[in-house]
N, C-alpha and C positions, 0 to 999 in steps of 0.2 A: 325595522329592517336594517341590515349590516348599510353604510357605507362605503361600496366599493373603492373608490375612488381615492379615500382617507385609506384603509387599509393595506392599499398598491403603493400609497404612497410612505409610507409607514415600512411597507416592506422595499424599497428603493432606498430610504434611509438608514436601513439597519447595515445593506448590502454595503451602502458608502461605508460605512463605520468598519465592514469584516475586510473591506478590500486598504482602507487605511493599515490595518495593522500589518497585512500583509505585503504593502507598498514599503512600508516603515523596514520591515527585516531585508527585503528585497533590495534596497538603497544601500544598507550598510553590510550586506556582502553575506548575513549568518542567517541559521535557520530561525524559527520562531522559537523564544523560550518559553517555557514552561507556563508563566503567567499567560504571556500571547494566544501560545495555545488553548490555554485553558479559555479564556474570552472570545477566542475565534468560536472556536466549538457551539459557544453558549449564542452568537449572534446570529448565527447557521442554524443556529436550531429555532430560534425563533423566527430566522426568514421562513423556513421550512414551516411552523406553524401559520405564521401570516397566509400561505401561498394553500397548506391547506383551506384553512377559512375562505380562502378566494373562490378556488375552486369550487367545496362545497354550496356557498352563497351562487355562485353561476349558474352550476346543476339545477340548484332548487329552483333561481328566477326561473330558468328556462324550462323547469318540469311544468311551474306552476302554468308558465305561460301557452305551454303546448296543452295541457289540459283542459284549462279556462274555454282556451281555441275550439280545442275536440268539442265542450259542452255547450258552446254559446254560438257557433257560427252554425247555422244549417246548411245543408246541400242541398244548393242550387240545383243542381240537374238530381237524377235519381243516376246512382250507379250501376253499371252493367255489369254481364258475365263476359265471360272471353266469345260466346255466341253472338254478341249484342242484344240478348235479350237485360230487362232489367233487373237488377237484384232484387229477389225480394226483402233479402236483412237489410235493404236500404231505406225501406219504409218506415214513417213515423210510427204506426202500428205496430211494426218490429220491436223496433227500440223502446215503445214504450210496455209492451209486457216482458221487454228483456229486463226493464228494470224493475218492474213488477215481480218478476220471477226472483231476480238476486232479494228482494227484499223479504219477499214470504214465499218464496217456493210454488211448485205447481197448484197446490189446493187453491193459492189467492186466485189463479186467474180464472177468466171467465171463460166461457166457451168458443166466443169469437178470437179472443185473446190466446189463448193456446194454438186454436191455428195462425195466428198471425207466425207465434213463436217457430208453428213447425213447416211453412210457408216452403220454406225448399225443400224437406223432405220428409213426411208424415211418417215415416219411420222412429221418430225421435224424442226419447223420453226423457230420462235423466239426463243425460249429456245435455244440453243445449246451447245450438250455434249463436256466439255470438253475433248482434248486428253489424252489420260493415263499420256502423258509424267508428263504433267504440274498437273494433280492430284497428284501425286507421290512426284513432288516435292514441293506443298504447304502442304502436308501434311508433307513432312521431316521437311519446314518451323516450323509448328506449333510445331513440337516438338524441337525443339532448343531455343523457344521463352517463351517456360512454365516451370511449377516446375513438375509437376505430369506428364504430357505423359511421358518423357525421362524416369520417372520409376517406370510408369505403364507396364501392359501387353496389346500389341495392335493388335486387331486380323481386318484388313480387310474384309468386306464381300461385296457381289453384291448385289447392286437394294434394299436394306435397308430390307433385309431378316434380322429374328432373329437370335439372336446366342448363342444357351442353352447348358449347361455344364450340366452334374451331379452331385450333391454333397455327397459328406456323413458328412450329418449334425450329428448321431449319432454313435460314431465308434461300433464295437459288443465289449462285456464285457468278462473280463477275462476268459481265459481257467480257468477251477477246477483241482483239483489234483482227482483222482478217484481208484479204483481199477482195475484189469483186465478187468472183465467183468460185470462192472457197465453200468449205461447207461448213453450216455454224457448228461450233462445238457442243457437243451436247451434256448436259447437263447435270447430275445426280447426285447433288448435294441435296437440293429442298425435301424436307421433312414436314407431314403436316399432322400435327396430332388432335386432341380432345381435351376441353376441362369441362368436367362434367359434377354440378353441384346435385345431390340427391337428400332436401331438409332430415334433419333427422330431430326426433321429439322431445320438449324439455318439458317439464310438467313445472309447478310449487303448489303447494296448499297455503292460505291465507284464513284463518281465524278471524271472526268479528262479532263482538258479544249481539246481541237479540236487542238489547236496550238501543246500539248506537244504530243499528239498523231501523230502529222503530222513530228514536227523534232526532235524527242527525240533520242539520239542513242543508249538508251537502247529500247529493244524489247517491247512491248506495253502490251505484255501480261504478261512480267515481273513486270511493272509496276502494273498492275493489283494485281499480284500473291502479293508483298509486303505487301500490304495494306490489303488483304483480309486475308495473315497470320496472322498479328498481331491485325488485329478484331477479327478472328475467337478463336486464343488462348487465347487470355483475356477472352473473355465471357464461354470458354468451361474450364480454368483454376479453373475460380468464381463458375461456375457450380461444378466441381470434389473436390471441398472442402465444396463448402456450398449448393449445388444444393438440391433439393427436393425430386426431382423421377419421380414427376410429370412433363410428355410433356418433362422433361430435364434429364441429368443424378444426381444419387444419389448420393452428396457428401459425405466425409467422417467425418464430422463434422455434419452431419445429425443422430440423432439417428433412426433406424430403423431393424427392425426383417428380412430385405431384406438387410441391409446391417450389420453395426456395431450398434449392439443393445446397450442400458445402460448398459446392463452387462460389458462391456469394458470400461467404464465412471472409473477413477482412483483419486478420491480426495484425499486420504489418506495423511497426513501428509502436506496439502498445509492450508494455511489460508483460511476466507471468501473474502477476498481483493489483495490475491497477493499469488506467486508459491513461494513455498520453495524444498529445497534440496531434504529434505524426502519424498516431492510431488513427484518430480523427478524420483527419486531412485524406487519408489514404482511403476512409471509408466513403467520405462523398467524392472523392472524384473516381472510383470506382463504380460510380451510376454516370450512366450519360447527363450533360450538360442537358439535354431537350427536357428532364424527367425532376428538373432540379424546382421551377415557376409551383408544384405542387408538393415537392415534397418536405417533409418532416423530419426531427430526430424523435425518440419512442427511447425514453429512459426510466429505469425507476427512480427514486428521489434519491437514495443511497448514492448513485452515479453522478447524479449532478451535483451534490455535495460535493464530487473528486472533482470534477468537471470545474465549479466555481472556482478553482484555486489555479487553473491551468491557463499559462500566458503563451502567447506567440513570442518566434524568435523577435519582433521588437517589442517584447514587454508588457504588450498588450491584452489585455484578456479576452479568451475566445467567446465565453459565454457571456450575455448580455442581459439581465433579467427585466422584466416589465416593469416599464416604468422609468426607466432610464433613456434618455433620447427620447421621450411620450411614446414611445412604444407598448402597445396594447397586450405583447404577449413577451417568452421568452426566450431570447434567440442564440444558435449554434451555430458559429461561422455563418451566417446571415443567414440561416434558416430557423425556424419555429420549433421550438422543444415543447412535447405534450412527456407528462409523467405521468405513470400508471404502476398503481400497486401491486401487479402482476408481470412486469416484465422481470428480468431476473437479477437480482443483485447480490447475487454470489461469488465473489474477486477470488476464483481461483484461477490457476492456466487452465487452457482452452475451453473455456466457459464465455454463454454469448451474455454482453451486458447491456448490448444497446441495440438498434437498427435504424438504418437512411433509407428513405424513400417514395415514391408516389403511391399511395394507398390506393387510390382510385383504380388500382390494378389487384386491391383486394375484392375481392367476388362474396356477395353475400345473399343467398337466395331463402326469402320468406315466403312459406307458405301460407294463407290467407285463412285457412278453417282454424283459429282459434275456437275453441270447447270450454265451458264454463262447468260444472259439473257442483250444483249443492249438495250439503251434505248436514243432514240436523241432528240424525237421532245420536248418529255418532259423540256429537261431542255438547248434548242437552243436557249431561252432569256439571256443566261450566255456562250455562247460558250460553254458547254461542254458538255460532252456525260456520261451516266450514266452506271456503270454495276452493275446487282443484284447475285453477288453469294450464290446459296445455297449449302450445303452439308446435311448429315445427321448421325449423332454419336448417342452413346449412354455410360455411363460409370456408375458404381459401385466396390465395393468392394464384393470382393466373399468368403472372407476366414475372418471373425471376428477376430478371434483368434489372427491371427498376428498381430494384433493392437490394440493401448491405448491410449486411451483419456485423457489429462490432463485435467481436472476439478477442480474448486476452492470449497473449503469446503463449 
């Protein structure tokens, strides 16, 4: 297993060494020459490897650790429906011909065993309902494996029902000062609107030969669960950053009157071709100060390359990477920088390249009927056996306000 700890520190030294070169030209008044450059480039690129290796190794501890979780710890009480009656895919019975089922199909089971399987609805053949257990935990999966669920706000729901809030898009307008027995002024600013999240369906199929199903000593359904996290969190990640709205969820680099409109778009003070400091500066204090204890900067790695090289007016460097000061992460004017392969890193004018904010005011609504769905004969000229997971989500931002868009002039 990696050394985190060695490799943070590895990449904190590399930083000292890119930030020397560039202290060195900054003293003696000229740009970087040509060698400089070329060695800055190459020392940036291997913090940039370091940080990926960080990452990755994080991911995996913590996939492996929320799995291990899912398969080793039992439920204590039995799970309910929203009725309060109990579930029955909460059952040990459940779970164990669900995994019976991923491993040989419906012929292996027995006859009690099948109805365990169709226990909430005897309607149900090929498809079959996952147990809560294993819902539960590829959904803990998904979130140790992304930037945004871990903190966003994530509201479970049944059977891919909506899930509507109220908003107050207009707050009411100041009290007046008045006399005794004036009459109060009335009122008609306040606005109150809807966000309304309705899951919409993501499917993957996952291939696994006959053999590793028959002696694998991990559980089969584990196998499954792996693969299906880290499909589902990639595409639902791409989604909550750059998503549409449409059929998918509304990322927050989407401009929209349902999520983070223009009006949040913060150019000021950045060039046509690249971020500056006052770009910066201009973007978090354009969130309220209350919004600041949670939020984050959301860059691709391309940006924080420009980012590393960017001082304050006394000289100082804004960006602070882990590991420096024993700081556990990497920070932007004293907030926390996550990078994401999906945010955009295209330096043209008016193109968004970054975002500030409280995520917890992104809205992310799971629907709970994951479907497993085997498939053999299909793909029996390869030995293996196919499954099709679907689930159903939905996500948006609910609250504008507490977010800002870095934008290039």
């Amino acid at each position: 297993m990696i050394n985190l700890q060695e490799v943070r520190q590895e990449r904190s030294g590399l930083v000292v060494q890119a930030r020397a070169i560039l202290d060195k030209a900054d003293t003696e008044k000229r740009e970087l020459s040509t060698e400089e450059q070329t060695n800055w480039d190459k020392i940036m690129s291997d913090v940039e490897k370091k940080g990926v290796i960080i990452a990755r190794e994080e991911k995996q501890q913590s996939l492996e650790r929320s799995l291990e979780k899912s398969q080793t710890e039992p439920n204590k009480e039995p799970l309910t429906l929203s009725d309060g009656t109990p579930n029955p895919r909460a059952t040990e019975e459940y779970g164990k011909s669900f995994r019976g089922y991923i491993r040989g199909g419906l012929q292996t089971l027995k006859a009690e065993e099948l109805r365990a399987m169709q226990a909430d609805d005897p309607t149900l053949g090929g498809y079959m309902q996952a147990p809560q257990q294993f819902v539960a935990g590829l959904i803990k999966a998904v979130d140790d494996a992304t930037i945004i669920r871990p903190l966003a706000t994530v509201y479970p729901i049944e059977k891919a029902e909506s899930l509507g809030a109220c908003s107050l898009d207009t707050d009411v307008s100041d009290p007046e000062w008045t006399g005794e027995i004036t009459t109060a002024p009335e009122d008609s600013s306040a606005r109150v609107g809807k966000r309304e999240l309705r899951p919409h369906p993501l499917s993957k199929l996952v291939k696994v030969s006959n053999k590793l199903l028959r002696v694998s000593v991990v559980a089969p359904d584990t196998l499954v669960q792996q693969r299906l996290a880290y499909k589902f969190g990639i595409v639902q990640e791409k989604a909550h950053l750059v998503g549409t709205g449409a059929g998918q969820p509304l990322g927050v680099f989407t401009a929209s009157s349902d999520g983070i409109s223009t009006g949040r778009d913060v150019s000021t003070g950045n060039e046509d071709d690249d971020i500056r400091v006052d770009g910066l500066l201009e973007a978090k204090f354009s969130v309220k100060a209350q919004y600041w204890p949670k939020a984050v900067w959301i860059f691709h790695r391309d940006a924080v390359k420009r980012i590393a090289k960017l001082k304050d007016g006394e000289g100082r460097y804004i960006w602070n990477p882990a590991g420096i000061q024993n700081m556990q992460f990497d920070t932007l004017l004293n907030r926390p920088v996550k990078m994401s392969e999906y945010a955009p890193n295209t330096f043209t004018t008016g193109l968004y390249v970054g975002i500030f904010g409280d995520f917890s005011f992104y809205w992310i609504a799971d629907a709970m009927n994951l479907t497993v769905q085997r498939l053999v004969e299909l793909y029996a000229a390869t030995n293996q056996v196919g499954f099709i997971g679907r689930l159903e989500s939905d996500g948006q931002p609910v609250l504008e306000e507490a977010f800002a868009r870095v934008k290039l002039a």
